[in-house]
Structure formats: structure tokens, C-alpha cells
Phi, psi and omega in degrees: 000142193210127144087355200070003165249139184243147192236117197253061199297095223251064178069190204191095186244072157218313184277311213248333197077061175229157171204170169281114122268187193203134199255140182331304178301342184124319182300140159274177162207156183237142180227183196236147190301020174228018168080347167320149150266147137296315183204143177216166185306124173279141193283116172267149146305073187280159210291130176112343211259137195078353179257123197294184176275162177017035170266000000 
């Protein structure tokens, strides 16, 4: 993410059949015309969250 813009490359369904998506919760994924994931998003944390008082 740059800038508050996240930049995304979003498959190629003409040479590979591949495409973008995005899942109810927010992740992205690249999937293949048979619904395989290929490749998905690491799930981010956002700051602060999960972090304890005085650990």
C-alpha cells in the first residue's frame, strides 16, 4: 500500500484464466477458471490490534 492506495495485479484471463478476487472478510486472491486459489493475500493486522497493555 502506497499513499493509502493498495495496487493490485489482477490476473490475466485471456493468456492464463486467472482472476482477481476478493472475499467476503476483505482478502484478496488470484484464482485459476477452475476456482483453484492460486495465490492469496496475507491477512493483515491492523495497528494496534491484538496488542496487549504493558506486554
Amino acid at each position: 500500500m502506497r499513499h493509502g492506495v493498495l495496487y493490485c495485479n489482477d490476473g490475466d484471463w485471456v493468456e492464463h484464466c486467472t482472476a482477481l478476487i476478493e472475499r467476503p472478510n476483505g482478502q484478496l486472491a488470484l484464482i485459476d477458471w477452475q476456482g483453484r486459489v492460486i495465490e492469496e493475500e496475507p491477512v493483515m493486522v491492523p495497528h494496534g490490534a491484538g496488542v496487549l497493555a504493558g506486554a
